[in-house]
C-alpha positions as CSV (number, residue, x, y, z in Angstrom):
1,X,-0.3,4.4,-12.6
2,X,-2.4,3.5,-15.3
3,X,-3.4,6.6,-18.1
4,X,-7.2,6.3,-17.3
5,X,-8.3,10.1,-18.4
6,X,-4.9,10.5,-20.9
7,X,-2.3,11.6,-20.6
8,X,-2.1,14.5,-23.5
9,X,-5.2,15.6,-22.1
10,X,-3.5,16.4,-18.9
11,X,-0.2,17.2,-20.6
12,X,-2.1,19.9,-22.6
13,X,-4.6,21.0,-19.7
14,X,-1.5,21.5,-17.3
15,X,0.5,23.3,-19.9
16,X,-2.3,26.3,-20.0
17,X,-2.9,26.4,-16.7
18,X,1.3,26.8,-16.4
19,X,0.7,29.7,-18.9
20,X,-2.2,31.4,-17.3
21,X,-0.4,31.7,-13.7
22,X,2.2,33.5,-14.9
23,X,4.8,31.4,-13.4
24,X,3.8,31.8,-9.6
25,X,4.6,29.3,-7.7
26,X,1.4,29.5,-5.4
27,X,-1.3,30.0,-8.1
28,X,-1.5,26.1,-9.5
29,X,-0.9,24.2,-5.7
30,X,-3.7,26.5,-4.6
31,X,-6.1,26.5,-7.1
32,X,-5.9,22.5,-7.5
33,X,-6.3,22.1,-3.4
34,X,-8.7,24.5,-3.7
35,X,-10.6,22.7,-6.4
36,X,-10.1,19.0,-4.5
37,X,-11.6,20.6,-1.2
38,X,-14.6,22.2,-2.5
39,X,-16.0,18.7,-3.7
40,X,-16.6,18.0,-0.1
41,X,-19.3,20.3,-0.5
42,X,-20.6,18.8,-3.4
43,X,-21.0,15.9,-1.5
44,X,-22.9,17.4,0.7
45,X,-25.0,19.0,-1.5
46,X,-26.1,15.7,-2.9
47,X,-28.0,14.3,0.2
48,X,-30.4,17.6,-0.3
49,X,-32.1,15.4,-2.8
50,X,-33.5,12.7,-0.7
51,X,-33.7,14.5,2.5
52,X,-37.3,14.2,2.2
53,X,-36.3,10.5,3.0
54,X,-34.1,10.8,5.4
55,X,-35.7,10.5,8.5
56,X,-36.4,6.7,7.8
57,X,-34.6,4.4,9.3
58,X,-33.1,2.4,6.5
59,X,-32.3,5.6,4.8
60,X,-30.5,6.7,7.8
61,X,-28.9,2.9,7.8
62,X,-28.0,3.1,4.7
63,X,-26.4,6.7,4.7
64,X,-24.3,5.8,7.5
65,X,-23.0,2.4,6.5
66,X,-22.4,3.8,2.8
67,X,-19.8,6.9,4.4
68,X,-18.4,4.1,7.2
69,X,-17.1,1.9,3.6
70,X,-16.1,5.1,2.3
71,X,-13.4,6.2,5.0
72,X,-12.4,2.3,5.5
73,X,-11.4,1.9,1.6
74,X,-10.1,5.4,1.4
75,X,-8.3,4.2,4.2
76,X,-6.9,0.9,3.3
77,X,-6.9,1.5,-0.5
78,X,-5.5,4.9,-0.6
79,X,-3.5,5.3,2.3
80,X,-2.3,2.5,4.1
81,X,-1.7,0.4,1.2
82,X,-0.4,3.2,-1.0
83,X,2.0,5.0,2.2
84,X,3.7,1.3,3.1
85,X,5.2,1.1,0.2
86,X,6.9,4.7,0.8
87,X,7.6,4.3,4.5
88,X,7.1,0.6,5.3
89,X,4.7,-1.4,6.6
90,X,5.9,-1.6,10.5
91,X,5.7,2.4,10.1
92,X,2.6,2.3,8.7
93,X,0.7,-0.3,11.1
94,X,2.2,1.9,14.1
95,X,0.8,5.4,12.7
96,X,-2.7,3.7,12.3
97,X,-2.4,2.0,15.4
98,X,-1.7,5.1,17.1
99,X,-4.4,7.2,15.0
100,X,-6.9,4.1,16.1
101,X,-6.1,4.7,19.9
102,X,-6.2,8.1,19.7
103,X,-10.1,8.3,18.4
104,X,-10.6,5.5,21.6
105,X,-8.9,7.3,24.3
106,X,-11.0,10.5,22.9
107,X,-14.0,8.7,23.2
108,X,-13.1,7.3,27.0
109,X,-11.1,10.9,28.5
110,X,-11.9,13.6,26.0
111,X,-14.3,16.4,25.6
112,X,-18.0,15.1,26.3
113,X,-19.2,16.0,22.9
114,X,-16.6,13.5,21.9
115,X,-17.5,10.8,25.0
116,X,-18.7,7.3,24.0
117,X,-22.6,7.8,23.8
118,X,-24.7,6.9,26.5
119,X,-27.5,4.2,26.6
120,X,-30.5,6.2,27.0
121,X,-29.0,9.2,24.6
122,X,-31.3,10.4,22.0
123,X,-30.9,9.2,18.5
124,X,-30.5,12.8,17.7
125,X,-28.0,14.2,19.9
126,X,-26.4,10.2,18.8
127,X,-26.4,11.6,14.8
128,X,-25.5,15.2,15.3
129,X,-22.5,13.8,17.5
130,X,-21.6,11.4,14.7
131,X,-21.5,14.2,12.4
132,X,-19.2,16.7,14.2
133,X,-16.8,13.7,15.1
134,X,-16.8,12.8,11.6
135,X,-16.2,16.4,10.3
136,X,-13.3,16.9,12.5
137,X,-11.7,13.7,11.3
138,X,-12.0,14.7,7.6
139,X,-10.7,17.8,8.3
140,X,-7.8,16.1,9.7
141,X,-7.6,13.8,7.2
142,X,-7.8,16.7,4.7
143,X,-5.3,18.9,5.9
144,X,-2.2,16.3,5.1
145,X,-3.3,15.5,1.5
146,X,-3.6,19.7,0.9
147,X,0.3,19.4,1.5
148,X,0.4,16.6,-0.5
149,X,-1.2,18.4,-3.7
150,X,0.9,21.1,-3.1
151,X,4.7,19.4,-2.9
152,X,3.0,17.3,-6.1
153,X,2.4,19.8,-7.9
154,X,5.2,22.0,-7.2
155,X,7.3,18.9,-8.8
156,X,4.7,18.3,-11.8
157,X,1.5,20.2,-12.5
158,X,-0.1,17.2,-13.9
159,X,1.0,15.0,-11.2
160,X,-0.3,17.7,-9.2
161,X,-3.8,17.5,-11.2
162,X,-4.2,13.9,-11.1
163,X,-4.0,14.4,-7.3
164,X,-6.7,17.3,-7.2
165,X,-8.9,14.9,-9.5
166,X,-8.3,11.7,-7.3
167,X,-8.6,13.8,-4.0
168,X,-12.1,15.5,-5.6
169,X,-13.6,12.4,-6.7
170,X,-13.1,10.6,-3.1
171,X,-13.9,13.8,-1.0
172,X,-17.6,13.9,-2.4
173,X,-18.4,10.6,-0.2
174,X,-16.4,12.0,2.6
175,X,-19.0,15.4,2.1
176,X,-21.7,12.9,2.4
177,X,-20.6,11.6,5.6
178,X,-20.4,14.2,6.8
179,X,-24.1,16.3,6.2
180,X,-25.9,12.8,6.4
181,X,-25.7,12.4,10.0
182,X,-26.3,16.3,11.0
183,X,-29.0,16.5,8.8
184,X,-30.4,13.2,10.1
185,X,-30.5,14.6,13.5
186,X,-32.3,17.5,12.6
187,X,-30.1,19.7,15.0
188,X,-28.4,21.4,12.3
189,X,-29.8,23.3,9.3
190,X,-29.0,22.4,5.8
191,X,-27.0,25.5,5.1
192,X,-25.3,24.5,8.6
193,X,-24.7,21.2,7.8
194,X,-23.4,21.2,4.3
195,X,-21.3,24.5,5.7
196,X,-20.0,22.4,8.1
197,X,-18.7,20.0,5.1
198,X,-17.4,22.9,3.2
199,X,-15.2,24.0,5.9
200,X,-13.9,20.3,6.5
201,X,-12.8,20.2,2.5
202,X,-11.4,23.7,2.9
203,X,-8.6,22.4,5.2
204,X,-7.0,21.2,1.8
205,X,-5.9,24.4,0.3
206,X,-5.1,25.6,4.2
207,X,-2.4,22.6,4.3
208,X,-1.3,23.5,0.7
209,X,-0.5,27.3,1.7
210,X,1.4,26.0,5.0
211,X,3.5,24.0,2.7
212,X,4.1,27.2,0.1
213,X,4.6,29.7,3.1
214,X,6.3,27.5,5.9
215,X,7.0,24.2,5.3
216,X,8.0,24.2,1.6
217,X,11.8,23.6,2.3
218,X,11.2,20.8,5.5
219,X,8.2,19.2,4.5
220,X,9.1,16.0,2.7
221,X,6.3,13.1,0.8
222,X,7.7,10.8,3.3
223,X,6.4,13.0,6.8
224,X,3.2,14.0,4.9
225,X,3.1,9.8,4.7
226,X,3.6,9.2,8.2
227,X,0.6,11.9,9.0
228,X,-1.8,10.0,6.3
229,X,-1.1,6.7,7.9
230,X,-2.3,8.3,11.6
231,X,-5.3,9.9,10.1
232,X,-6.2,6.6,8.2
233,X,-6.5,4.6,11.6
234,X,-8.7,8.0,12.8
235,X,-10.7,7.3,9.7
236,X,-10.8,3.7,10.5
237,X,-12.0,4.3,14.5
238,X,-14.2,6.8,13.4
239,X,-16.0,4.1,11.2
240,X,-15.8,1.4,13.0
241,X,-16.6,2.9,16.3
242,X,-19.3,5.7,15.5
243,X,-21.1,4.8,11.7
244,X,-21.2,1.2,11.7
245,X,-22.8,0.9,15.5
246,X,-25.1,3.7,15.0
247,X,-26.3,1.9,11.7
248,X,-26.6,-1.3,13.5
249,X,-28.8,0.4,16.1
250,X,-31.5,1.4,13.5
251,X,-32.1,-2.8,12.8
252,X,-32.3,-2.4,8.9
253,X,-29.5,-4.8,9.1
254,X,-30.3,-5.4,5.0
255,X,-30.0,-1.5,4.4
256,X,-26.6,-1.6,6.5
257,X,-25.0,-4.5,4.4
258,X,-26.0,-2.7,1.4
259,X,-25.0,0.6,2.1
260,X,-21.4,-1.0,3.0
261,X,-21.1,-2.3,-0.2
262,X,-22.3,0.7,-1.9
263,X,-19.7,2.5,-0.4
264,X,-17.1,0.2,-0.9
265,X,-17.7,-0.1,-4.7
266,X,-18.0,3.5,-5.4
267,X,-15.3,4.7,-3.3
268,X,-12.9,1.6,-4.3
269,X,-14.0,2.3,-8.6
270,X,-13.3,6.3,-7.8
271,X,-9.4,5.7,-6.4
272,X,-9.3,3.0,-9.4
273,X,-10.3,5.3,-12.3
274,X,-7.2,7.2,-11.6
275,X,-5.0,5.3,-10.7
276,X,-4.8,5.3,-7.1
């Protein structure tokens, strides 16, 4: 990967964080999970400062189609890409393909929160619903690259940083996602609704400590793989399904194409500037 940020600033960064934990084994994969989670709320923090503006509809358009190129570039950039070349691509097409189905068969069988939305639904209930579902995908998606940070670092605490600072720098987007919609809807209160993306980033340090406690000895990079490359084709039915057709339905069709790219671009420089 290429040394974006340095590498003795890492090198020197990790060694005093080595020194300061006393040698525990637990402190640094928690603390750096911890750390990568917590920028979801950050993210959602950040739509507080137009929410003056959010109830128009090419805010809302754009908001939507800006988190919906967010989750397909972390997808394909970060994990699908990136996981094929550990467990193969036949594995990897499977895993989505089964993550994708799994988000469709939801939306046809599962709980009605989680039903395909009905014609005459609210626009409301329609954003609040997009929210949720996109909060319990993230937290999915979350809980795998926790373990991840945690097996990392437990082999290199600055591998194990570069992670945390990859994983940060994507999740803010993911945050936005998230809060945009619930906000939108005005069902959900601010502190509600960027709580609600705190907890989804919280799953990462909840996965680390599984690995320390449980799974430390079984888990391998090559299962936690296998679990990104399902949540990836989530993270792709989730977009594709819920964000882009709710965007659509607002007919700021210029605000939608712009918000795609916007999400594309910043999500796509973010895994680039380290190395992703």
């Amino acid at each position: 990967a290429p040394r974006m940020l340095g590498e003795p600033m890492f090198v020197t960064l990790t060694a005093a964080l080595d020194e300061a934990s006393n040698g525990s084994s637990y402190m640094l994969p928690l603390a750096f999970s911890l750390f990568a989670g917590l920028s979801t709320g950050i993210g959602g923090v950040l739509v507080l400062f137009f929410r003056n503006n959010i109830v128009h509809l090419g805010v809302i358009a754009f908001m939507l189609a800006t988190a919906a190129a967010s989750m397909i570039t972390v997808s394909i950039v970060d994990l699908f890409w990136s996981v094929a070349d550990v467990i193969g691509m036949p594995h990897t097409v499977f895993c989505c393909s089964l993550g994708f189905m799994t988000v469709w068969a939801v939306r046809k069988f599962g709980p009605s929160l989680l039903h395909e939305p009905k014609a005459d639904e609210s626009t409301e209930h329609r954003l609040e619903r997009v929210g949720i579902i996109t909060a319990v995908t993230l937290t999915a998606h979350n809980l795998p690259e926790g373990m991840a940070v945690a097996l990392s670092t437990m082999g290199s605490s600055t591998l194990g940083l570069k992670m945390a600072l990859a994983i940060a720098l994507h999740n803010i987007p993911e945050g936005l996602a998230i809060t945009g919609p619930l906000l939108m809807s005005k069902q959900k209160t601010p502190f509600e609704a960027i709580g609600l993306a705190l907890a989804s980033g919280l799953s990462e340090p909840v996965g680390a400590l599984l690995t320390l406690v449980f799974f430390r000895n079984v888990l391998t990079q090559a299962l936690i793989d296998y679990a990104l490359a399902y949540v990836g084709g989530v993270m792709v039915a989730v977009a594709t399904l819920e964000l882009i057709p709710e965007a659509l339905r607002t007919d700021r069709h210029w605000h939608t194409v712009g918000g795609l790219l916007c999400g594309t671009v910043v999500m796509g420089l973010s895994l680039h500037a380290l190395g992703e």
